[in-house]
PDB file with SEQRES, HELIX, SHEET and CRYST1 records, atoms N, CA, C and O in Angstrom:
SEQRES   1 A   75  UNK UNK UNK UNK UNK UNK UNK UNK UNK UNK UNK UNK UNK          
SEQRES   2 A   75  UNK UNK UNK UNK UNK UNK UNK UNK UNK UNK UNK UNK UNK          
SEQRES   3 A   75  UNK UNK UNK UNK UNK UNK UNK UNK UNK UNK UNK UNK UNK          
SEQRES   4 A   75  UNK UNK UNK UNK UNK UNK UNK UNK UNK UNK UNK UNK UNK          
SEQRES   5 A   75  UNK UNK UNK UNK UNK UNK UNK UNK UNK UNK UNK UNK UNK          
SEQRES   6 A   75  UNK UNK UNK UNK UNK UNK UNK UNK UNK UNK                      
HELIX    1 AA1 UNK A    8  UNK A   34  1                                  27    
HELIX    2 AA2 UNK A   48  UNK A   50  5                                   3    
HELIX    3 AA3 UNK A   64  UNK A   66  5                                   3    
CRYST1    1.000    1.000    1.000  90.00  90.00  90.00 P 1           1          
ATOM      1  N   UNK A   1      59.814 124.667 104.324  1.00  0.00           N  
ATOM      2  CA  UNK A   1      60.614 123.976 103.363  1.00  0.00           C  
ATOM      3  C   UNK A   1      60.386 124.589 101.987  1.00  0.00           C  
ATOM      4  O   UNK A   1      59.668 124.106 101.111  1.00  0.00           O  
ATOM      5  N   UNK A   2      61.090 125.711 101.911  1.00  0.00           N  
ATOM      6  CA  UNK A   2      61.268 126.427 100.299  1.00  0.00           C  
ATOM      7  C   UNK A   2      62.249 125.558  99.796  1.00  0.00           C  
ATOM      8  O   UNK A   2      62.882 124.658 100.348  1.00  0.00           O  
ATOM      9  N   UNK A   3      62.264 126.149  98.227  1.00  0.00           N  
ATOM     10  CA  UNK A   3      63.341 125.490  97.449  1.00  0.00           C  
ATOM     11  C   UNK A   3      64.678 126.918  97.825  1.00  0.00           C  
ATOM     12  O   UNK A   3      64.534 127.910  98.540  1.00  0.00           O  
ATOM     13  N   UNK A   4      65.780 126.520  97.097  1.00  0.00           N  
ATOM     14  CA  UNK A   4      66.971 126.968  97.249  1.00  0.00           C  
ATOM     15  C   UNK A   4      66.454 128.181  95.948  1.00  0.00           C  
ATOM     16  O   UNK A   4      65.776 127.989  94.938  1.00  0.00           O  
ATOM     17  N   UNK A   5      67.073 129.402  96.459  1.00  0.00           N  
ATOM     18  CA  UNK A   5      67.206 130.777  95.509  1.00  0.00           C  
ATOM     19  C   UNK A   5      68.710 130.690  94.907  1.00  0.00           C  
ATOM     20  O   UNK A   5      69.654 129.903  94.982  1.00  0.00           O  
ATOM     21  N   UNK A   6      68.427 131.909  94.277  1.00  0.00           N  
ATOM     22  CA  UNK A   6      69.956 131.769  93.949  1.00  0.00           C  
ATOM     23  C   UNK A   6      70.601 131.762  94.502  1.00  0.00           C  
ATOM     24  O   UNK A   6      70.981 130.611  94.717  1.00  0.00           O  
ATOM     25  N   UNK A   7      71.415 132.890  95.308  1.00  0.00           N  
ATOM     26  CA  UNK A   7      72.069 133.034  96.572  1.00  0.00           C  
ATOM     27  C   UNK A   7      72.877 132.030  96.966  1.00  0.00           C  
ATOM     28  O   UNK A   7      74.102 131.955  97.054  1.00  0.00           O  
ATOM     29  N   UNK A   8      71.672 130.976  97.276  1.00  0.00           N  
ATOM     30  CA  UNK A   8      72.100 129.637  98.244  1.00  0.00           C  
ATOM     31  C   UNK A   8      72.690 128.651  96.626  1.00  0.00           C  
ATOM     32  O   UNK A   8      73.856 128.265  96.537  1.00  0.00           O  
ATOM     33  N   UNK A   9      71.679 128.402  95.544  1.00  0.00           N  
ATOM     34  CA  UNK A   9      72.188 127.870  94.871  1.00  0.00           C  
ATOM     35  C   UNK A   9      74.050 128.075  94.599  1.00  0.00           C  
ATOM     36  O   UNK A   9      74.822 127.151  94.343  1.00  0.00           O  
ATOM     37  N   UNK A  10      74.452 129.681  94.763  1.00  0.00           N  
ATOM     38  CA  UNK A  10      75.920 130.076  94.311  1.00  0.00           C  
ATOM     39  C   UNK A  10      77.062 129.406  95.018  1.00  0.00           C  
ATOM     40  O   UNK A  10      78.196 129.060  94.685  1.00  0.00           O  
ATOM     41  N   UNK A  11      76.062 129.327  96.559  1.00  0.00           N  
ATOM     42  CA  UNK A  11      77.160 129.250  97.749  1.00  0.00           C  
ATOM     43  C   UNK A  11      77.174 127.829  97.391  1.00  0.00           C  
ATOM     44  O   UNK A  11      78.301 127.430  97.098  1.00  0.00           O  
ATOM     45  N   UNK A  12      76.078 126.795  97.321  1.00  0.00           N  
ATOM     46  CA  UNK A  12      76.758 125.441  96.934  1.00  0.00           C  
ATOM     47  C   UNK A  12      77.424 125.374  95.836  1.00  0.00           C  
ATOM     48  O   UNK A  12      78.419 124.651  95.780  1.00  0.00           O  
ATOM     49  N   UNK A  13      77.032 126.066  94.822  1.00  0.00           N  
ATOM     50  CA  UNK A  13      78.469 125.770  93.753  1.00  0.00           C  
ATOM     51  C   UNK A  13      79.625 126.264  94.286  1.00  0.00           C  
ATOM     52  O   UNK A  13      80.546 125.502  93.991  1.00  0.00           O  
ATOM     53  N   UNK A  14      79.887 126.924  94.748  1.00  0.00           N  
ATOM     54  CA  UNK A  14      81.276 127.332  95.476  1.00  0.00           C  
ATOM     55  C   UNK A  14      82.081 126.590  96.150  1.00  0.00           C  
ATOM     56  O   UNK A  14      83.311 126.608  96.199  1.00  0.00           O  
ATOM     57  N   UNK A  15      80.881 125.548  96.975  1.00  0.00           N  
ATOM     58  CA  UNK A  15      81.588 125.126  98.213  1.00  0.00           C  
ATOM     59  C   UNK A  15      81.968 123.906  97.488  1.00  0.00           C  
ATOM     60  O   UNK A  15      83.121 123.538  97.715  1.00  0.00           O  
ATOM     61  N   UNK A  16      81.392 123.300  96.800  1.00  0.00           N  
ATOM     62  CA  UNK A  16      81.909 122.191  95.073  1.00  0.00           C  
ATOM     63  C   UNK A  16      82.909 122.454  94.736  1.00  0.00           C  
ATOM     64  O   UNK A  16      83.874 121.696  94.633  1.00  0.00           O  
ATOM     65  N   UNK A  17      82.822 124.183  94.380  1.00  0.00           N  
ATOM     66  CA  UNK A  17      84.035 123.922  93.243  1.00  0.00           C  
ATOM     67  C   UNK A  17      85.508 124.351  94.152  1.00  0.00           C  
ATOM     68  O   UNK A  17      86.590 124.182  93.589  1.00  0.00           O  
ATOM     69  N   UNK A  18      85.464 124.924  95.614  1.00  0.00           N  
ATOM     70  CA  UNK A  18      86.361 124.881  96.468  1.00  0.00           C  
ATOM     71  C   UNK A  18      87.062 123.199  96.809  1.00  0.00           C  
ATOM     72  O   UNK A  18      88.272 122.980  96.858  1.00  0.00           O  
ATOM     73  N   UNK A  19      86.121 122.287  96.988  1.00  0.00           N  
ATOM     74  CA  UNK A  19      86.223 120.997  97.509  1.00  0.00           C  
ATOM     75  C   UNK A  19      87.252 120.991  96.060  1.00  0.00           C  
ATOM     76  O   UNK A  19      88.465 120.890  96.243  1.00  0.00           O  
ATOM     77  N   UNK A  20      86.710 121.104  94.622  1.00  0.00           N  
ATOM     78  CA  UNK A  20      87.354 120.312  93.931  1.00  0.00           C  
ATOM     79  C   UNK A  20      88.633 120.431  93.290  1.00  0.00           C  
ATOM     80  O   UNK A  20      89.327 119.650  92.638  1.00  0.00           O  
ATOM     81  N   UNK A  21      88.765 121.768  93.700  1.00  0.00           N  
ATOM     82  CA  UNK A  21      90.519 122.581  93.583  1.00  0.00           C  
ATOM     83  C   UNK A  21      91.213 121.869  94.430  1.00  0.00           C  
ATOM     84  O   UNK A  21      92.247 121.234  94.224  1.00  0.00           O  
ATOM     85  N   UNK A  22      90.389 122.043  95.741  1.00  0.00           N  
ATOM     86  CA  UNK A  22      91.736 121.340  97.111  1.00  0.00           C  
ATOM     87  C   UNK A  22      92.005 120.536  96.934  1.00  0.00           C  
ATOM     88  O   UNK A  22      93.235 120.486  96.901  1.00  0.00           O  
ATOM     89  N   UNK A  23      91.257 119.083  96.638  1.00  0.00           N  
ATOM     90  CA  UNK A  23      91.303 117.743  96.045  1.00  0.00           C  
ATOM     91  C   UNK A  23      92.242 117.494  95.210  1.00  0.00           C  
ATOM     92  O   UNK A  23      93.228 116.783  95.401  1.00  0.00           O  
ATOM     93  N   UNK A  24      91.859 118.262  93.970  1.00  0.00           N  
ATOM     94  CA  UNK A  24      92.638 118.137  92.845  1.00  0.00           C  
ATOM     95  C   UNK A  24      94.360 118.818  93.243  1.00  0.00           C  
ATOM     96  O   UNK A  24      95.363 118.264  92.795  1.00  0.00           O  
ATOM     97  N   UNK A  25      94.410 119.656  93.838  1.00  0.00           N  
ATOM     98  CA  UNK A  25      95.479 120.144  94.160  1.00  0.00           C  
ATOM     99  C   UNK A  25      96.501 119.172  94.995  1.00  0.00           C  
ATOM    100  O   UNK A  25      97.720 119.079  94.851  1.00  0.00           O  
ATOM    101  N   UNK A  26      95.706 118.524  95.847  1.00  0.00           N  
ATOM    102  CA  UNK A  26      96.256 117.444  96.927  1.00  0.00           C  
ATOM    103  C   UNK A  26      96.956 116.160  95.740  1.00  0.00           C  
ATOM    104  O   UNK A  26      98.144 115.877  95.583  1.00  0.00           O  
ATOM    105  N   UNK A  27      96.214 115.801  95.311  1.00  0.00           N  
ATOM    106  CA  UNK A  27      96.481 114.888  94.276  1.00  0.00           C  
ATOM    107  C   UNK A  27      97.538 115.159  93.452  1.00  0.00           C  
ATOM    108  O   UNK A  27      98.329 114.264  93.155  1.00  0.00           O  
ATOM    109  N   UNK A  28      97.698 116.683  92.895  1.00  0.00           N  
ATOM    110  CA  UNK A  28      98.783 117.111  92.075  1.00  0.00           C  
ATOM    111  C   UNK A  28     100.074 116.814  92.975  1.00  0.00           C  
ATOM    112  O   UNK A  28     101.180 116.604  92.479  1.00  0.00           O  
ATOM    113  N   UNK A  29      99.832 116.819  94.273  1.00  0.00           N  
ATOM    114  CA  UNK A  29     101.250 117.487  94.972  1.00  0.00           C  
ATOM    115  C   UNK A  29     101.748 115.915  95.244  1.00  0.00           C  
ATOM    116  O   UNK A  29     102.940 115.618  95.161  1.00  0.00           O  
ATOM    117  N   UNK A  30     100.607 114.835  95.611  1.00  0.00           N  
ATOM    118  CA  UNK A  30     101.159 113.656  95.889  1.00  0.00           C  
ATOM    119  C   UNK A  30     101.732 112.612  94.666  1.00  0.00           C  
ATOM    120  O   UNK A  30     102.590 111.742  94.809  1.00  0.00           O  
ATOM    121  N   UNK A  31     101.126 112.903  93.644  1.00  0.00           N  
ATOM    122  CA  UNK A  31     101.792 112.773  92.447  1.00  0.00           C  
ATOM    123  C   UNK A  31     103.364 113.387  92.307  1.00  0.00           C  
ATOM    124  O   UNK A  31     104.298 112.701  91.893  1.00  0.00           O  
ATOM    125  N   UNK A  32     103.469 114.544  92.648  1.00  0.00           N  
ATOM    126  CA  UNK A  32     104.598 115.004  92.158  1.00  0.00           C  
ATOM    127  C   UNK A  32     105.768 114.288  93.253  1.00  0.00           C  
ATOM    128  O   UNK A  32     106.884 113.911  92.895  1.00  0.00           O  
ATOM    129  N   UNK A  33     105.237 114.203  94.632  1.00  0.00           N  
ATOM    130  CA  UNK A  33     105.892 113.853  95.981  1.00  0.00           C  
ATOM    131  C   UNK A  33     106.234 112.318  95.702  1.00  0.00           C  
ATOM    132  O   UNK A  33     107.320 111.889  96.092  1.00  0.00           O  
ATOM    133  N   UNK A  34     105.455 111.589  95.125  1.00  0.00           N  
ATOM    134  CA  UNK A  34     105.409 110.140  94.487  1.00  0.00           C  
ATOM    135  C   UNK A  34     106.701 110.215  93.649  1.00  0.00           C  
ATOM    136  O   UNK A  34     107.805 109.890  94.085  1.00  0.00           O  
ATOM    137  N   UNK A  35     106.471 110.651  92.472  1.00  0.00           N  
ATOM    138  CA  UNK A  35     107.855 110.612  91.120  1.00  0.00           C  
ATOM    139  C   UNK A  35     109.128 111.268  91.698  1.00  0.00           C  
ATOM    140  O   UNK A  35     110.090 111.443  90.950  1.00  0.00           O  
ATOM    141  N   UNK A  36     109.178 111.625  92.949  1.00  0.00           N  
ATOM    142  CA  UNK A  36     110.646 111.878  93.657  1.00  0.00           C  
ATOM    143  C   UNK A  36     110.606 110.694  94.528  1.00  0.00           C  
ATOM    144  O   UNK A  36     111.736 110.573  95.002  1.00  0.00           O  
ATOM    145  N   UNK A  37     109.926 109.880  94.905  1.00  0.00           N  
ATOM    146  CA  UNK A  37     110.216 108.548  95.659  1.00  0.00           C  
ATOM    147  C   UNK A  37     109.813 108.998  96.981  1.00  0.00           C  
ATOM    148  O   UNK A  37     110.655 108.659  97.812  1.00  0.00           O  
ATOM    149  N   UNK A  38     108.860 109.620  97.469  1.00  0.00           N  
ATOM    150  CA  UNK A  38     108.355 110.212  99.036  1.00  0.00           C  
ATOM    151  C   UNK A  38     107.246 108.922  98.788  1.00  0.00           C  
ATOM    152  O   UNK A  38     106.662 108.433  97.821  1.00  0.00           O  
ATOM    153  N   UNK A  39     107.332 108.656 100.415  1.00  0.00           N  
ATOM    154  CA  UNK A  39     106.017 107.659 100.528  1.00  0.00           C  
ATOM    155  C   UNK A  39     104.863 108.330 100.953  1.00  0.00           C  
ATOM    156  O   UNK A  39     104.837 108.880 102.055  1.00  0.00           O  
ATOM    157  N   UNK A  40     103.591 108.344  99.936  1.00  0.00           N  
ATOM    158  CA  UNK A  40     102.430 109.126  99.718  1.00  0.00           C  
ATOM    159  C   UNK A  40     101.695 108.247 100.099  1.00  0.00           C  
ATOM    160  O   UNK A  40     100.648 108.848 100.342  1.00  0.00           O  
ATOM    161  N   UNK A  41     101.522 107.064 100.346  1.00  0.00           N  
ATOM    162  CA  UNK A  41     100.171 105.631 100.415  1.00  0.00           C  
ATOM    163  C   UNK A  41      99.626 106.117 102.038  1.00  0.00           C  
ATOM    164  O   UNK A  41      98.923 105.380 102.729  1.00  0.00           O  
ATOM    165  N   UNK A  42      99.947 107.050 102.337  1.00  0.00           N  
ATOM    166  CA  UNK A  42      99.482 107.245 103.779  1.00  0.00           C  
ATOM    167  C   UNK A  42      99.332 105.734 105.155  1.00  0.00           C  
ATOM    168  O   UNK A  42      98.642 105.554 106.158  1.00  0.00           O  
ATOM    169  N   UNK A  43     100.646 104.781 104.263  1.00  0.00           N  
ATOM    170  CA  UNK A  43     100.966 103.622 105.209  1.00  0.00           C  
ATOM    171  C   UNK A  43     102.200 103.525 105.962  1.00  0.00           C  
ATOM    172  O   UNK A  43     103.329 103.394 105.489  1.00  0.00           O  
ATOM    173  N   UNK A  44     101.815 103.614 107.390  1.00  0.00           N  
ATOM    174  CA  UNK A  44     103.440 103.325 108.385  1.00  0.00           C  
ATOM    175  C   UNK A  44     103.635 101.685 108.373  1.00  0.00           C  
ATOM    176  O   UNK A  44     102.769 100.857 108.095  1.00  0.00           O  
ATOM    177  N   UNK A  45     104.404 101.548 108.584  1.00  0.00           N  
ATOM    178  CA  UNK A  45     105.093  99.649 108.834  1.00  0.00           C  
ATOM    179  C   UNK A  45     104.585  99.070 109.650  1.00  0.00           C  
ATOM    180  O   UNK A  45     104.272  97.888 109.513  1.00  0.00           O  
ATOM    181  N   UNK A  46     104.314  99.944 111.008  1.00  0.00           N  
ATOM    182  CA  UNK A  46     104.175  99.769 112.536  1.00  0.00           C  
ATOM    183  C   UNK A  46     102.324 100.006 112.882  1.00  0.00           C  
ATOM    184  O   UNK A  46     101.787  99.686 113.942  1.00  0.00           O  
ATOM    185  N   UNK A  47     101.802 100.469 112.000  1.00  0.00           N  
ATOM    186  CA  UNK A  47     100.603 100.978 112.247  1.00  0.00           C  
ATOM    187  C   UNK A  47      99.557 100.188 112.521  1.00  0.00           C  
ATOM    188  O   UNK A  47      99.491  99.154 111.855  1.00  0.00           O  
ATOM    189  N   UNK A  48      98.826 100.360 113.216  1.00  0.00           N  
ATOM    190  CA  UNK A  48      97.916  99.424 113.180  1.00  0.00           C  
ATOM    191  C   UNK A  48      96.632  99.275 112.387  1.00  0.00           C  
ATOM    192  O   UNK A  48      96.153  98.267 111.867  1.00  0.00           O  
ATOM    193  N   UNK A  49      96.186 100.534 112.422  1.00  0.00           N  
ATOM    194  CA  UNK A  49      95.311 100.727 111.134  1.00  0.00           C  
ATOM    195  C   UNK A  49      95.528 100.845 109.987  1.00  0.00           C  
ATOM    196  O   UNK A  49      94.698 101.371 109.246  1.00  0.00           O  
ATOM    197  N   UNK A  50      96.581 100.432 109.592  1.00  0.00           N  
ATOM    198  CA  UNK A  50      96.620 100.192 108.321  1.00  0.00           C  
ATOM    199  C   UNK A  50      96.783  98.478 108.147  1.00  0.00           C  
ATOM    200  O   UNK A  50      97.337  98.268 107.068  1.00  0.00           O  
ATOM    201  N   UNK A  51      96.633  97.856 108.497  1.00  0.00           N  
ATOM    202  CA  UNK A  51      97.457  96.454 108.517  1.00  0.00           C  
ATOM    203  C   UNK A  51      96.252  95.746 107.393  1.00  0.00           C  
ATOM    204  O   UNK A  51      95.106  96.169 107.542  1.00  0.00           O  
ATOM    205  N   UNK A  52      96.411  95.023 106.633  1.00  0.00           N  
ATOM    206  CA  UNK A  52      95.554  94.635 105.806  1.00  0.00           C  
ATOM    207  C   UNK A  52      94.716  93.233 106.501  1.00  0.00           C  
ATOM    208  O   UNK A  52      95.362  92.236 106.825  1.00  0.00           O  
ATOM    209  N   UNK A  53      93.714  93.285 106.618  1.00  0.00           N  
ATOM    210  CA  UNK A  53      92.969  92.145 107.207  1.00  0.00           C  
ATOM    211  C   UNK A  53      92.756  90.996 106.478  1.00  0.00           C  
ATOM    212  O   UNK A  53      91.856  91.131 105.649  1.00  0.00           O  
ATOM    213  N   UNK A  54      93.161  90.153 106.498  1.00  0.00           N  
ATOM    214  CA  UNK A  54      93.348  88.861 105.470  1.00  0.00           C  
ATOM    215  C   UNK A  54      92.214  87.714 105.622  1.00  0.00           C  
ATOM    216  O   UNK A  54      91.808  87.152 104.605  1.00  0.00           O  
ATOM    217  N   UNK A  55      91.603  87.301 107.157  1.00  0.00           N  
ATOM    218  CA  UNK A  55      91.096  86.259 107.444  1.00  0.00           C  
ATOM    219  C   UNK A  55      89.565  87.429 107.991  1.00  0.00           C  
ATOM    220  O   UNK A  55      89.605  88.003 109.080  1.00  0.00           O  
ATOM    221  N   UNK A  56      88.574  87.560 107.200  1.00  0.00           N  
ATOM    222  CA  UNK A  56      87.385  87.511 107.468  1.00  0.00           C  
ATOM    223  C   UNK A  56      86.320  86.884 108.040  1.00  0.00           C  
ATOM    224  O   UNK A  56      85.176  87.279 108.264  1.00  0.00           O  
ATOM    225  N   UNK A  57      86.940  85.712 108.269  1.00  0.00           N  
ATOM    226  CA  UNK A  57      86.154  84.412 108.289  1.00  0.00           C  
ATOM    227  C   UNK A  57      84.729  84.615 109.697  1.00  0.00           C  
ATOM    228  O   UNK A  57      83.592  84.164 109.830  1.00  0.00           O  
ATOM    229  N   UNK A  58      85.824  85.736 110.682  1.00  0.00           N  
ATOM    230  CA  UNK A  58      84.551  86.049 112.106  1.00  0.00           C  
ATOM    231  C   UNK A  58      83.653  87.182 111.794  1.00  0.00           C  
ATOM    232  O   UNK A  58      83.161  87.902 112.663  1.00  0.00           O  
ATOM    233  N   UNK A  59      83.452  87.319 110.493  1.00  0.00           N  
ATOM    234  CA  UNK A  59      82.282  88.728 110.134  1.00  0.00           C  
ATOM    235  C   UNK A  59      80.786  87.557 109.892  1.00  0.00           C  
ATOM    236  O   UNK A  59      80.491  87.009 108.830  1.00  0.00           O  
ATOM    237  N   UNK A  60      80.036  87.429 111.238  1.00  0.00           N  
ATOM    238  CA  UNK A  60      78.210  87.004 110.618  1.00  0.00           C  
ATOM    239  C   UNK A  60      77.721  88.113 110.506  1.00  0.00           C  
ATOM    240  O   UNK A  60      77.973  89.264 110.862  1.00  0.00           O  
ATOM    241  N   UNK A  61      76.752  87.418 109.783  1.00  0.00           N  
ATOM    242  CA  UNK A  61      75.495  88.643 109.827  1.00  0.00           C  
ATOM    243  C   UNK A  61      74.695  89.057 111.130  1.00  0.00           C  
ATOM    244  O   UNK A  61      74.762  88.262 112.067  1.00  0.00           O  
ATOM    245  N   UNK A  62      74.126  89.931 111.257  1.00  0.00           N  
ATOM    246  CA  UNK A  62      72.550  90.345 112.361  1.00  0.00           C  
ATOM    247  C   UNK A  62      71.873  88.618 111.965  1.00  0.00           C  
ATOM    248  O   UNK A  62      71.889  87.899 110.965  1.00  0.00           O  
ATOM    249  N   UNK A  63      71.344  88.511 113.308  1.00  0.00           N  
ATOM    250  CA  UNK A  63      70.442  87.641 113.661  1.00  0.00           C  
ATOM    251  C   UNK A  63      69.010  87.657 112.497  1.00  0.00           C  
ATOM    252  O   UNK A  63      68.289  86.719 112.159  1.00  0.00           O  
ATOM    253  N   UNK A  64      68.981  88.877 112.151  1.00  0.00           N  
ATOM    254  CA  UNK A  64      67.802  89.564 111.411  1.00  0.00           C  
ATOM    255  C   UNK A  64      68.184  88.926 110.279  1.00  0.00           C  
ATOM    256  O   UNK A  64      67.178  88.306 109.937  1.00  0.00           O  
ATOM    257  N   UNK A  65      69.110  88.698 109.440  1.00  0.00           N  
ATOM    258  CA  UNK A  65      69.300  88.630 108.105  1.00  0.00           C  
ATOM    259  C   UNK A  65      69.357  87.549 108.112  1.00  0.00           C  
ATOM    260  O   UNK A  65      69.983  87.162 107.126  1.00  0.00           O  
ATOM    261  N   UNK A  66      68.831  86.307 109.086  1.00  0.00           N  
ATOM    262  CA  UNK A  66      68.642  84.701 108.512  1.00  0.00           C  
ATOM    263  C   UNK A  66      67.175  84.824 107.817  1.00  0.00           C  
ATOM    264  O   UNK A  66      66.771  83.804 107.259  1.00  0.00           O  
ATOM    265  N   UNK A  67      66.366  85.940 107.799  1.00  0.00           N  
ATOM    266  CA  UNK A  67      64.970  85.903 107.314  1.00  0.00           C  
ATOM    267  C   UNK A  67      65.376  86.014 105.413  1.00  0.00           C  
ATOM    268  O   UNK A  67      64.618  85.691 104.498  1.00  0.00           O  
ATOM    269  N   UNK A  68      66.574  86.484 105.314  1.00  0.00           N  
ATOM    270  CA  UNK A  68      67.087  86.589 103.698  1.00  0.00           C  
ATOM    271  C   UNK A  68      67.795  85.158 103.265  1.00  0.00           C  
ATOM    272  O   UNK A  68      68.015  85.049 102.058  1.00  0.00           O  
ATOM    273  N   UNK A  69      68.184  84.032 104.122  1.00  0.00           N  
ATOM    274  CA  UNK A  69      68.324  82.911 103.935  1.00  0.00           C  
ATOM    275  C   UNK A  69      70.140  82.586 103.761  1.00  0.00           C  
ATOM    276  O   UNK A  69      70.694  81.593 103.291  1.00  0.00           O  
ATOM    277  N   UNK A  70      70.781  83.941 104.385  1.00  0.00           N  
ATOM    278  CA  UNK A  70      71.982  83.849 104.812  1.00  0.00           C  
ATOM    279  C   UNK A  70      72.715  83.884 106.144  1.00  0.00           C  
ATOM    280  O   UNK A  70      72.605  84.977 106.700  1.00  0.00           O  
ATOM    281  N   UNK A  71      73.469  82.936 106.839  1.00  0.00           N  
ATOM    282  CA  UNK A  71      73.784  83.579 108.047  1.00  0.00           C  
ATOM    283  C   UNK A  71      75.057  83.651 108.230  1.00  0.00           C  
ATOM    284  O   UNK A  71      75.534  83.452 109.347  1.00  0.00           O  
ATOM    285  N   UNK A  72      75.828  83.952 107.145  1.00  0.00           N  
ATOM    286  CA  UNK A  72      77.596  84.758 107.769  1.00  0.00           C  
ATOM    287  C   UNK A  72      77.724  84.870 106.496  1.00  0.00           C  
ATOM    288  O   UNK A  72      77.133  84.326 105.564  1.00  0.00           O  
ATOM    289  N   UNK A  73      78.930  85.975 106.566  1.00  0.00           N  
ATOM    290  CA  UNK A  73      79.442  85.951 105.237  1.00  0.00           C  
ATOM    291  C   UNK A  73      80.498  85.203 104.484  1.00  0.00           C  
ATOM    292  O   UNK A  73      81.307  84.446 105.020  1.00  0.00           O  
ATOM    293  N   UNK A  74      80.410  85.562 102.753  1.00  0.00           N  
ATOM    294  CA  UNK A  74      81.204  84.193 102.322  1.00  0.00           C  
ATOM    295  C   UNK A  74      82.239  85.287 101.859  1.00  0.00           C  
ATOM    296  O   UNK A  74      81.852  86.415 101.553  1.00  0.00           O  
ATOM    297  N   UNK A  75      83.929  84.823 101.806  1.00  0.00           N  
ATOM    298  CA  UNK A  75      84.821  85.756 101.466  1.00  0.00           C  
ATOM    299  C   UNK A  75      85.012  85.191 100.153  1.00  0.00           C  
ATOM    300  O   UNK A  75      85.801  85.713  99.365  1.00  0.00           O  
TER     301      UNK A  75                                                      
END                                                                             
């Protein structure tokens, strides 16, 4: 377990500043795809994973976490 040289230090700035072009680039294009009226929210009508979950009410906690003096959660 050495520390990082340069070398390695370069390649993680790279792989940063690659991540943060693509990102930023993605963002430019859905912006622009947005102000022409394209649907960008990455939501179908029909989908199921997207459906917004409204009633939480069946999320408890682990058995473990009555030792913290809670046992389900409050929405």
């Amino acid at each position: 377990m050495a520390g990082m040289d340069g070398p390695q230090w370069g390649i993680t700035f790279l792989g940063m500043a690659i991540t943060f072009i693509v990102m930023e680039f993605e963002k430019s294009v859905r912006r622009c795809l947005k102000r022409r009226g394209a649907d960008t929210d990455d939501r179908e009508a029909d989908a199921v994973f997207d459906s917004d979950v409204q009633n939480t009410s069946h999320l408890h906690m682990p058995d473990s976490a009555g030792k913290l003096g809670t046992s389900e959660l409050k929405s």
